[in-house]
mmCIF file of the N, C-alpha and C atoms, coordinates in Angstrom:
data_MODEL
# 
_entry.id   MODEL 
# 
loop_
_atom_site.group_PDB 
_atom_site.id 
_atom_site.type_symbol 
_atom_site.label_atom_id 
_atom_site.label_alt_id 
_atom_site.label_comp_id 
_atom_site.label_asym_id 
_atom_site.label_entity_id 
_atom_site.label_seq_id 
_atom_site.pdbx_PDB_ins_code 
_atom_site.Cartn_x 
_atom_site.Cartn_y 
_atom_site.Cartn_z 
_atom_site.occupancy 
_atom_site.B_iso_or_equiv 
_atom_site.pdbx_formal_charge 
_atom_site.auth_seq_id 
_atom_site.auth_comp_id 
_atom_site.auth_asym_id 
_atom_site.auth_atom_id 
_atom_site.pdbx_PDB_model_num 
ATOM 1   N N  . UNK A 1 1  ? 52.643 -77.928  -40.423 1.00 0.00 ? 1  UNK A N  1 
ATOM 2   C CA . UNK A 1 1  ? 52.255 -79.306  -40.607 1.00 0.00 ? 1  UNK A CA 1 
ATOM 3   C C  . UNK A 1 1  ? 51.257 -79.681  -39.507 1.00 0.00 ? 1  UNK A C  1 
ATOM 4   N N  . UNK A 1 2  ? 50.371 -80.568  -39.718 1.00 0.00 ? 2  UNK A N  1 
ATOM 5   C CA . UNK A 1 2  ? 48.867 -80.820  -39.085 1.00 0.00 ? 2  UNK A CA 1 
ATOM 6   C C  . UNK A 1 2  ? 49.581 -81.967  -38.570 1.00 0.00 ? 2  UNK A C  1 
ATOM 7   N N  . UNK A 1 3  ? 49.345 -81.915  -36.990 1.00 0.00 ? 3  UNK A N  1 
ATOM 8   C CA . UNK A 1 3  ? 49.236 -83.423  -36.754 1.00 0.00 ? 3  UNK A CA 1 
ATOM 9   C C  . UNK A 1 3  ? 48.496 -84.145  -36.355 1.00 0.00 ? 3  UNK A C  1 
ATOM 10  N N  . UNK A 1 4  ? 48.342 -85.645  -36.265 1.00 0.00 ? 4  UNK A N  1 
ATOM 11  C CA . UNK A 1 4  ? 46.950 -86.178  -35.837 1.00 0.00 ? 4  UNK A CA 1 
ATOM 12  C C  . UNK A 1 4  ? 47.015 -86.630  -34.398 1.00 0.00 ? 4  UNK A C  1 
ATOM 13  N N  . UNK A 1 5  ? 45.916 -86.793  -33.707 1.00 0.00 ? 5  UNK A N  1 
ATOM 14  C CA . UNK A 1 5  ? 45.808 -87.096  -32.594 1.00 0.00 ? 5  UNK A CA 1 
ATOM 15  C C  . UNK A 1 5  ? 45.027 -88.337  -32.064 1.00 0.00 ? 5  UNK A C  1 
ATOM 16  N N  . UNK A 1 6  ? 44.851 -89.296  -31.620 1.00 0.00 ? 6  UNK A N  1 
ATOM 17  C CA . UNK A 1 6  ? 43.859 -90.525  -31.674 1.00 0.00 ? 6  UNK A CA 1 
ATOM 18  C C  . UNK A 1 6  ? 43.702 -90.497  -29.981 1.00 0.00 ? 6  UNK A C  1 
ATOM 19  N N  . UNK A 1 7  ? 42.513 -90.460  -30.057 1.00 0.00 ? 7  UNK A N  1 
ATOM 20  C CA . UNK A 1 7  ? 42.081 -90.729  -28.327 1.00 0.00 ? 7  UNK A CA 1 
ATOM 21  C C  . UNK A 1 7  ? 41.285 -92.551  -28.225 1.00 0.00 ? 7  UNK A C  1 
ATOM 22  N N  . UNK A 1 8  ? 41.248 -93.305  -27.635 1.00 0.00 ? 8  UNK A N  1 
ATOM 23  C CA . UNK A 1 8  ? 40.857 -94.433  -27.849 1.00 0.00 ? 8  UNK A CA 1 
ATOM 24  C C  . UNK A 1 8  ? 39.976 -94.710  -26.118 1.00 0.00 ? 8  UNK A C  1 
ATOM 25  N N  . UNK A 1 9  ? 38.854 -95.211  -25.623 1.00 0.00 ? 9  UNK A N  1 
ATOM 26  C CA . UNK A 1 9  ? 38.647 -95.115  -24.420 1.00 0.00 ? 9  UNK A CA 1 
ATOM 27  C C  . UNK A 1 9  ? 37.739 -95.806  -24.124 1.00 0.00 ? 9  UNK A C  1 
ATOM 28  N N  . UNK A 1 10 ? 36.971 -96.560  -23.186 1.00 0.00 ? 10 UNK A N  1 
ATOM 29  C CA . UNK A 1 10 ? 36.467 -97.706  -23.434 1.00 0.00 ? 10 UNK A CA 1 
ATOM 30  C C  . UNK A 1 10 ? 34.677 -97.176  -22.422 1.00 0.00 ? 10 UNK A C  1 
ATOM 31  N N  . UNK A 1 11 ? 33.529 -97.250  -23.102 1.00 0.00 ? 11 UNK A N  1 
ATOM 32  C CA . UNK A 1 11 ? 32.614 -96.926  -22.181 1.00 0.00 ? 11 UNK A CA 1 
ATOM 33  C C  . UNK A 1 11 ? 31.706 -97.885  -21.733 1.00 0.00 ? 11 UNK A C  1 
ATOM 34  N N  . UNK A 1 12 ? 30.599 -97.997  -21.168 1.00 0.00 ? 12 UNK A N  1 
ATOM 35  C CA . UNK A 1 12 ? 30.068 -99.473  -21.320 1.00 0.00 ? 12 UNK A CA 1 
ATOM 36  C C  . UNK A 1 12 ? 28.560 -99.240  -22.331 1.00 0.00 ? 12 UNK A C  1 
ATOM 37  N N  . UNK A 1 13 ? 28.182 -100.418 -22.168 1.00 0.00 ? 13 UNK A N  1 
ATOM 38  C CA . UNK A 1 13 ? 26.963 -100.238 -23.438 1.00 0.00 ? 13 UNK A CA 1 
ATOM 39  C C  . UNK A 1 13 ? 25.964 -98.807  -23.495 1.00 0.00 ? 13 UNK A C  1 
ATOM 40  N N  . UNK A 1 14 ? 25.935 -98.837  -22.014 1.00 0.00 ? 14 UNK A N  1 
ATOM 41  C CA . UNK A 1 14 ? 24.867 -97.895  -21.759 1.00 0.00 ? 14 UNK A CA 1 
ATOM 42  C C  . UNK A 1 14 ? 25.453 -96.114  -21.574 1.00 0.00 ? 14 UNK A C  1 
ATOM 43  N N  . UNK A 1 15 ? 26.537 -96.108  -21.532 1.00 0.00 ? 15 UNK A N  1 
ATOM 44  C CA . UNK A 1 15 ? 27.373 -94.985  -21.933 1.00 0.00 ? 15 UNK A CA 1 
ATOM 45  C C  . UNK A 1 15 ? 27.506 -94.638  -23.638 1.00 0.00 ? 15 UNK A C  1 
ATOM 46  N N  . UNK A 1 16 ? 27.915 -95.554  -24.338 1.00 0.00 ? 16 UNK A N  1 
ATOM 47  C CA . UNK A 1 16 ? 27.308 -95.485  -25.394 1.00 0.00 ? 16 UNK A CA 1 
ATOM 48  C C  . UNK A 1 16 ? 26.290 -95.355  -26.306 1.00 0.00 ? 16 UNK A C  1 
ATOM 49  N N  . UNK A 1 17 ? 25.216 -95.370  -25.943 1.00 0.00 ? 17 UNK A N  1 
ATOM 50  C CA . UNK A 1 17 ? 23.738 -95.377  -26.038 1.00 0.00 ? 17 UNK A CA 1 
ATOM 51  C C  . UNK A 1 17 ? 23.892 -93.797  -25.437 1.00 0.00 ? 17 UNK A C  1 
ATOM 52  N N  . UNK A 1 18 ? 24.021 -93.333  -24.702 1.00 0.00 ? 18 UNK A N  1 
ATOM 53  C CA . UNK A 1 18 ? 23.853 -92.366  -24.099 1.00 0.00 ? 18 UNK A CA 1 
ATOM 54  C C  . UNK A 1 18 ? 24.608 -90.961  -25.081 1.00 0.00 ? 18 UNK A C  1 
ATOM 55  N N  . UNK A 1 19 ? 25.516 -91.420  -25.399 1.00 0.00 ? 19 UNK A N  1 
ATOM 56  C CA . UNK A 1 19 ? 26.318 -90.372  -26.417 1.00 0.00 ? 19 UNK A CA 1 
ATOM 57  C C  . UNK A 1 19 ? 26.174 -90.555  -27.826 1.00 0.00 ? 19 UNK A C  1 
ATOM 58  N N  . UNK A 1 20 ? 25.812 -91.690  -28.410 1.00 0.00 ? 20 UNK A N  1 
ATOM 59  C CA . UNK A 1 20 ? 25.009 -91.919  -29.234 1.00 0.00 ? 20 UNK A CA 1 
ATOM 60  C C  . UNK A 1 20 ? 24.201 -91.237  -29.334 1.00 0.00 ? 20 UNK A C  1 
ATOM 61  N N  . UNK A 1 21 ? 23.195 -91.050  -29.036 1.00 0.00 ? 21 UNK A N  1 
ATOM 62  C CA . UNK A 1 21 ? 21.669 -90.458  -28.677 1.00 0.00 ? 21 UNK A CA 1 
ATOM 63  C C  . UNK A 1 21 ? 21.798 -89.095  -28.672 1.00 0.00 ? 21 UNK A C  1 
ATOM 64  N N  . UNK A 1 22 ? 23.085 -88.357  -27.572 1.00 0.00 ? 22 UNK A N  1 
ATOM 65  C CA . UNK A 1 22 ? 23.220 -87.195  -28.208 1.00 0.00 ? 22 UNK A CA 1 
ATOM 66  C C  . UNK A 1 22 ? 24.186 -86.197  -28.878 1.00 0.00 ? 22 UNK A C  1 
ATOM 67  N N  . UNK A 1 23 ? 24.420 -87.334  -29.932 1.00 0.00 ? 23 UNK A N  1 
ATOM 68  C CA . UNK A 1 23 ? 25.274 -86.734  -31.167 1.00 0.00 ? 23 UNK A CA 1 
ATOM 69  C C  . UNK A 1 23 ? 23.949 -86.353  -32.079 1.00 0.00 ? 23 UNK A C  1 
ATOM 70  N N  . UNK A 1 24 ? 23.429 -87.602  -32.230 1.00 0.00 ? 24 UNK A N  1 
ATOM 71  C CA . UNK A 1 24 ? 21.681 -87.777  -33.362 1.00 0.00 ? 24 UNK A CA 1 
ATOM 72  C C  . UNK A 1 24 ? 20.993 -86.356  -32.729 1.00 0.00 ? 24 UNK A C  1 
ATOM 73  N N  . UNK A 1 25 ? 20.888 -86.311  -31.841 1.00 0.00 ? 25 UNK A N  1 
ATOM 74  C CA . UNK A 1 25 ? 20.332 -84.873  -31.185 1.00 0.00 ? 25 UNK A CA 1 
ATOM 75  C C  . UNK A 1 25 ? 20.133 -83.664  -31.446 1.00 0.00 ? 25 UNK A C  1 
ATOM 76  N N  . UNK A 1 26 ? 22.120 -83.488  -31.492 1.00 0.00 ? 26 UNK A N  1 
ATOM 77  C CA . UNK A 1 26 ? 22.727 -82.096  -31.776 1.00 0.00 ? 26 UNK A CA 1 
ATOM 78  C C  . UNK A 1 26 ? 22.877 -82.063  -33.969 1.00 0.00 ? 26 UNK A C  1 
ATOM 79  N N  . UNK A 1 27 ? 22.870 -83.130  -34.400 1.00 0.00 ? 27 UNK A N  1 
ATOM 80  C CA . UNK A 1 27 ? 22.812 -83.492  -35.458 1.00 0.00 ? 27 UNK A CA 1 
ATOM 81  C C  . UNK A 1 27 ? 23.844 -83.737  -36.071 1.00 0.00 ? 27 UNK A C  1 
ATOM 82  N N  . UNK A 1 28 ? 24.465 -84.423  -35.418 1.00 0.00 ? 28 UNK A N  1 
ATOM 83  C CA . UNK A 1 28 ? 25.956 -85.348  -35.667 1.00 0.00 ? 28 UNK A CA 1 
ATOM 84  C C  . UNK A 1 28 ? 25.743 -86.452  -36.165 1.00 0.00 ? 28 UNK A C  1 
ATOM 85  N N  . UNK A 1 29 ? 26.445 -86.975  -37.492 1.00 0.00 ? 29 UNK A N  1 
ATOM 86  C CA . UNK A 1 29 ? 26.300 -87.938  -37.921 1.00 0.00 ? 29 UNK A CA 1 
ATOM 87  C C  . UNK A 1 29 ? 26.504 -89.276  -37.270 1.00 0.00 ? 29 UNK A C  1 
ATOM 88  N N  . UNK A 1 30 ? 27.830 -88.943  -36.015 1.00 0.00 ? 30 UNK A N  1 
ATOM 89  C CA . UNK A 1 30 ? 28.350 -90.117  -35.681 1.00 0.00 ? 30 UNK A CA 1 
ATOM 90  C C  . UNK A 1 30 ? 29.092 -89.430  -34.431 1.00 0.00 ? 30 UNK A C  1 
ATOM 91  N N  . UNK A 1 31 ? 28.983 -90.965  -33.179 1.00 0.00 ? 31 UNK A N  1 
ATOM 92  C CA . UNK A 1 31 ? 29.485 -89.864  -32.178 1.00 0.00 ? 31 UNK A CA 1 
ATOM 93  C C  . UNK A 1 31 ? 30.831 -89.597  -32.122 1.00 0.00 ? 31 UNK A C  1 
ATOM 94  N N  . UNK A 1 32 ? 31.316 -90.091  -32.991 1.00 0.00 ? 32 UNK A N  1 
ATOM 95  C CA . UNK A 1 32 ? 32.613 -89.615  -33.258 1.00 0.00 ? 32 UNK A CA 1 
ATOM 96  C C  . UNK A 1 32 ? 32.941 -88.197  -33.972 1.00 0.00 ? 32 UNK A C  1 
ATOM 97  N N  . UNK A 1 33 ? 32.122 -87.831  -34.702 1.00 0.00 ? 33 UNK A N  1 
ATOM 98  C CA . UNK A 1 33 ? 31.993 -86.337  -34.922 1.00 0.00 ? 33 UNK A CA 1 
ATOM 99  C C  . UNK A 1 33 ? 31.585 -85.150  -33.945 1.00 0.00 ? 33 UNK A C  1 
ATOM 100 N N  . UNK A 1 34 ? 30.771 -85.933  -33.288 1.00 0.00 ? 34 UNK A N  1 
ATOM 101 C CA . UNK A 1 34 ? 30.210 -85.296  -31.673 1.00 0.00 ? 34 UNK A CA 1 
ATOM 102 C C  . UNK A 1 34 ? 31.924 -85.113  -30.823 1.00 0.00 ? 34 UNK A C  1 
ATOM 103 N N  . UNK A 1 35 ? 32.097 -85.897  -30.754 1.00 0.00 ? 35 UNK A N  1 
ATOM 104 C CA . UNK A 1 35 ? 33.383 -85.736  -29.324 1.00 0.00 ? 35 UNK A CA 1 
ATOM 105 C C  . UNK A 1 35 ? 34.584 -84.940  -30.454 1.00 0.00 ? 35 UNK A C  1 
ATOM 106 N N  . UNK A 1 36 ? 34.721 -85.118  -31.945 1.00 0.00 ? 36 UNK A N  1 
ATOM 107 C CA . UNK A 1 36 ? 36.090 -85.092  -32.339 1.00 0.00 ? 36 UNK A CA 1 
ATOM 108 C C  . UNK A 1 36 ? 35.223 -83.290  -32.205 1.00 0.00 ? 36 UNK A C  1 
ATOM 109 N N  . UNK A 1 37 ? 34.358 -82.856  -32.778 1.00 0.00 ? 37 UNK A N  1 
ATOM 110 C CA . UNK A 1 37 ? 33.668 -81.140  -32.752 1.00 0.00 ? 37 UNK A CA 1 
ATOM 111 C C  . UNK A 1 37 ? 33.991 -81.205  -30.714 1.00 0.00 ? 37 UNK A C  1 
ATOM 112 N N  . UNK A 1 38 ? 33.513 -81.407  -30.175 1.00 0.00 ? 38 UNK A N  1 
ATOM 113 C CA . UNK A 1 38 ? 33.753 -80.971  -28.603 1.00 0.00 ? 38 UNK A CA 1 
ATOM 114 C C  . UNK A 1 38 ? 34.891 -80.252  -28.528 1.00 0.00 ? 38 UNK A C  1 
ATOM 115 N N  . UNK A 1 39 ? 36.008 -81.590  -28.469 1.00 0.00 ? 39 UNK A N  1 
ATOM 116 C CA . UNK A 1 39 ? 37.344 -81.445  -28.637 1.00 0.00 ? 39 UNK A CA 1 
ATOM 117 C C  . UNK A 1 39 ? 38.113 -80.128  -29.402 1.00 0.00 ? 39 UNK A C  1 
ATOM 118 N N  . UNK A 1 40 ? 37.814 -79.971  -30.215 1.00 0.00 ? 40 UNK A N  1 
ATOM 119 C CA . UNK A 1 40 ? 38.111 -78.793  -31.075 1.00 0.00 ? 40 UNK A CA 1 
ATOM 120 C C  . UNK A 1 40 ? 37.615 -77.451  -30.426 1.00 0.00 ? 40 UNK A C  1 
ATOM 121 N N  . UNK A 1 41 ? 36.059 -77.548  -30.221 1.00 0.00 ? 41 UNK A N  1 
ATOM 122 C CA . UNK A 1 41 ? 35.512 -76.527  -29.353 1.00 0.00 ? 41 UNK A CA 1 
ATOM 123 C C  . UNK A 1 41 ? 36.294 -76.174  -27.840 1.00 0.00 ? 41 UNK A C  1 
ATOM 124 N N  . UNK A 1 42 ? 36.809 -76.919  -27.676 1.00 0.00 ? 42 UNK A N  1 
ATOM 125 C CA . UNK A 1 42 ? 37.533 -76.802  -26.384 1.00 0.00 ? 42 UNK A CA 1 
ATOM 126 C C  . UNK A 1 42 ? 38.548 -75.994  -26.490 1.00 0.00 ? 42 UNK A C  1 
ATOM 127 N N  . UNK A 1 43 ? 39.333 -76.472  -27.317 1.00 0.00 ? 43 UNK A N  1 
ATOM 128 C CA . UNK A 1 43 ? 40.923 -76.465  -27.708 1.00 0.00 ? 43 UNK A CA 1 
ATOM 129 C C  . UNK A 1 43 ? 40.903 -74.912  -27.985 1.00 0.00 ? 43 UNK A C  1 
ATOM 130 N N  . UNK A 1 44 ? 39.625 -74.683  -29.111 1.00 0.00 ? 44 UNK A N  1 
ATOM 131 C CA . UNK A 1 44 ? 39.985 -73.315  -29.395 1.00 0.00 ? 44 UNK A CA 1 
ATOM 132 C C  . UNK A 1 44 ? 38.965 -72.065  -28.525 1.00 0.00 ? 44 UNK A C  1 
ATOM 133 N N  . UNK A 1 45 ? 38.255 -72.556  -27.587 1.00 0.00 ? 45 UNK A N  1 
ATOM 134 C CA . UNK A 1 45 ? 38.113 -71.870  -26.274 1.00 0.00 ? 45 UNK A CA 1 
ATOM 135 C C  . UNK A 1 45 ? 39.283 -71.777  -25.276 1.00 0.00 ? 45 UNK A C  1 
ATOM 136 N N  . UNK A 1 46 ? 39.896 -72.549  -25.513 1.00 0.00 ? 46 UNK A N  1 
ATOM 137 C CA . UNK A 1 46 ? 41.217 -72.228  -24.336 1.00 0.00 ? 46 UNK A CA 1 
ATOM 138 C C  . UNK A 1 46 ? 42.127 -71.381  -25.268 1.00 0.00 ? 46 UNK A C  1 
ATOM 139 N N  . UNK A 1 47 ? 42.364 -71.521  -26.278 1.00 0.00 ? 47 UNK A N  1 
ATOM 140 C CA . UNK A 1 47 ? 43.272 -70.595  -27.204 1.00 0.00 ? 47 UNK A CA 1 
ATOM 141 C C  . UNK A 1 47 ? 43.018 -69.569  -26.947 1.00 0.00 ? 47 UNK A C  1 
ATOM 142 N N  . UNK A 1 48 ? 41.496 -69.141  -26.932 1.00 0.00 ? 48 UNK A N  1 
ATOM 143 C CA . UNK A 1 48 ? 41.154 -67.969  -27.067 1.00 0.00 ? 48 UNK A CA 1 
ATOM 144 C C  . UNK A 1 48 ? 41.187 -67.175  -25.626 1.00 0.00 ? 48 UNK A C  1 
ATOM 145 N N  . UNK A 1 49 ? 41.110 -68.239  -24.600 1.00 0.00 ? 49 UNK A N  1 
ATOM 146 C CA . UNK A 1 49 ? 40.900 -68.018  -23.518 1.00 0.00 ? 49 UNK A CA 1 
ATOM 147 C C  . UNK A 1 49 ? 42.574 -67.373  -22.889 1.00 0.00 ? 49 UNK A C  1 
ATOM 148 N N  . UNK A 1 50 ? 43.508 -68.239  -23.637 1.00 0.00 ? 50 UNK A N  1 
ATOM 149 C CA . UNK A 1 50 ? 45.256 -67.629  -23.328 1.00 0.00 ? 50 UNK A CA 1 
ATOM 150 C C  . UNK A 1 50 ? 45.184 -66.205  -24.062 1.00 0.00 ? 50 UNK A C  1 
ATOM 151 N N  . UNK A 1 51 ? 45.372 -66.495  -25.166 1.00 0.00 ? 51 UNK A N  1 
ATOM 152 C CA . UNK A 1 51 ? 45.709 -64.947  -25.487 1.00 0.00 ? 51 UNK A CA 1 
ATOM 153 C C  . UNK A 1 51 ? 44.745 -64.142  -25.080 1.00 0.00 ? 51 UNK A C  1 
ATOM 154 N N  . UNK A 1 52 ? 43.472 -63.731  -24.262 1.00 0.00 ? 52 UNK A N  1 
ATOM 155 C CA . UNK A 1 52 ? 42.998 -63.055  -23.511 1.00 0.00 ? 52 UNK A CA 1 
ATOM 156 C C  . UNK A 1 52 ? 43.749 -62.827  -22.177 1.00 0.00 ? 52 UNK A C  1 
ATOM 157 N N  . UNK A 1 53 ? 44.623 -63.958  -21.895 1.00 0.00 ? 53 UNK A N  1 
ATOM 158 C CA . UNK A 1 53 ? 45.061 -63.816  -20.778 1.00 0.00 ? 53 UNK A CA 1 
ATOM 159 C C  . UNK A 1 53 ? 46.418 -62.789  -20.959 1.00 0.00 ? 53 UNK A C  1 
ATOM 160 N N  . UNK A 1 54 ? 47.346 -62.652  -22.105 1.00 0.00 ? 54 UNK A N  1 
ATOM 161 C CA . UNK A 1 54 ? 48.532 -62.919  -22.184 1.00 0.00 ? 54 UNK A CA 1 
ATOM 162 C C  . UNK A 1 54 ? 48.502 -61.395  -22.439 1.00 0.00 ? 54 UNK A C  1 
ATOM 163 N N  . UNK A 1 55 ? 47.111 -60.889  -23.896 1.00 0.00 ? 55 UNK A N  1 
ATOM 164 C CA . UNK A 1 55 ? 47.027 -59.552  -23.778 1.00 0.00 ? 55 UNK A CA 1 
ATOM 165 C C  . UNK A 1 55 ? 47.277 -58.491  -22.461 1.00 0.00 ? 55 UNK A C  1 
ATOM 166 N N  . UNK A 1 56 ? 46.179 -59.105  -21.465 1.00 0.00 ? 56 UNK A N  1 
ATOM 167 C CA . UNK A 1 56 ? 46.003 -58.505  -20.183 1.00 0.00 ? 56 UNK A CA 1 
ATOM 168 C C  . UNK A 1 56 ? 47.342 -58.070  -19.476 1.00 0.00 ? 56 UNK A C  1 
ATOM 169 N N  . UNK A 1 57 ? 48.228 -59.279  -19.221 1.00 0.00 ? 57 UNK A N  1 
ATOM 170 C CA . UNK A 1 57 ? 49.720 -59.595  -18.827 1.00 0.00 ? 57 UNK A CA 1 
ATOM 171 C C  . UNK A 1 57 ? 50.517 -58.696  -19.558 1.00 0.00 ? 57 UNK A C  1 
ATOM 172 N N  . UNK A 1 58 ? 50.539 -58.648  -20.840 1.00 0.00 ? 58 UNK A N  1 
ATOM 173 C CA . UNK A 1 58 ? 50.770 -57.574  -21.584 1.00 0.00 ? 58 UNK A CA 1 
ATOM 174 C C  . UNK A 1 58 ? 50.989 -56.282  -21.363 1.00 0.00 ? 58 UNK A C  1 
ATOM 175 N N  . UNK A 1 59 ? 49.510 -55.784  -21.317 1.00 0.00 ? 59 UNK A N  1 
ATOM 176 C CA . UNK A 1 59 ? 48.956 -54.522  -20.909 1.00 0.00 ? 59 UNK A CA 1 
ATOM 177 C C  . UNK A 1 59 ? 49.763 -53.822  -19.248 1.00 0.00 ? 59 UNK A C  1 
ATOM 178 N N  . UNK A 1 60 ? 49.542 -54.836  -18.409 1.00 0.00 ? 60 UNK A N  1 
ATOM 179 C CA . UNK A 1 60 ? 49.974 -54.522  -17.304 1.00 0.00 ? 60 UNK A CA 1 
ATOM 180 C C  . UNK A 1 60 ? 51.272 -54.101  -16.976 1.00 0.00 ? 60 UNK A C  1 
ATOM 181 N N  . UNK A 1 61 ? 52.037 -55.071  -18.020 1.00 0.00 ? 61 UNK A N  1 
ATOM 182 C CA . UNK A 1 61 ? 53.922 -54.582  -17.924 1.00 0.00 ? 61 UNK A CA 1 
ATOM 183 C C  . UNK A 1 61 ? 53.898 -53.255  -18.664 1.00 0.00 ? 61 UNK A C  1 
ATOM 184 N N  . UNK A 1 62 ? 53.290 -53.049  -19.619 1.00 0.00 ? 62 UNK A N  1 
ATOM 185 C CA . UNK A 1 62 ? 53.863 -51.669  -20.185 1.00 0.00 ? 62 UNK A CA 1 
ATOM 186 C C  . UNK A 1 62 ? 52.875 -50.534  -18.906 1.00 0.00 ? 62 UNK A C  1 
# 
């Protein structure tokens, strides 16, 4: 089961403008597609980044 997650956070005008600008950039519709893709990119760089770790840890006990 998927669950959802809501981040909510407050920037000022010119922070907005600023991430705005480069969502349109990278070719994000909305910068909410910009940060919710980051987020994800993250998540599953660290995933990938544990079980690299865990293999290693692995390897070493046997």
């Amino acid at each position: 089961m998927s669950k959802c997650i809501r981040f909510m956070f407050r920037v000022s005008p010119q922070e907005f403008e600023r991430l705005k600008n480069n969502a349109r950039m990278r070719g994000y519709p909305t910068a909410a597609a910009f940060i919710r893709s980051s987020v994800l990119d993250r998540d599953l760089w660290l995933e990938k980044k544990i079980s690299e770790i865990l293999d290693i840890l692995k390897e070493k006990k046997n």
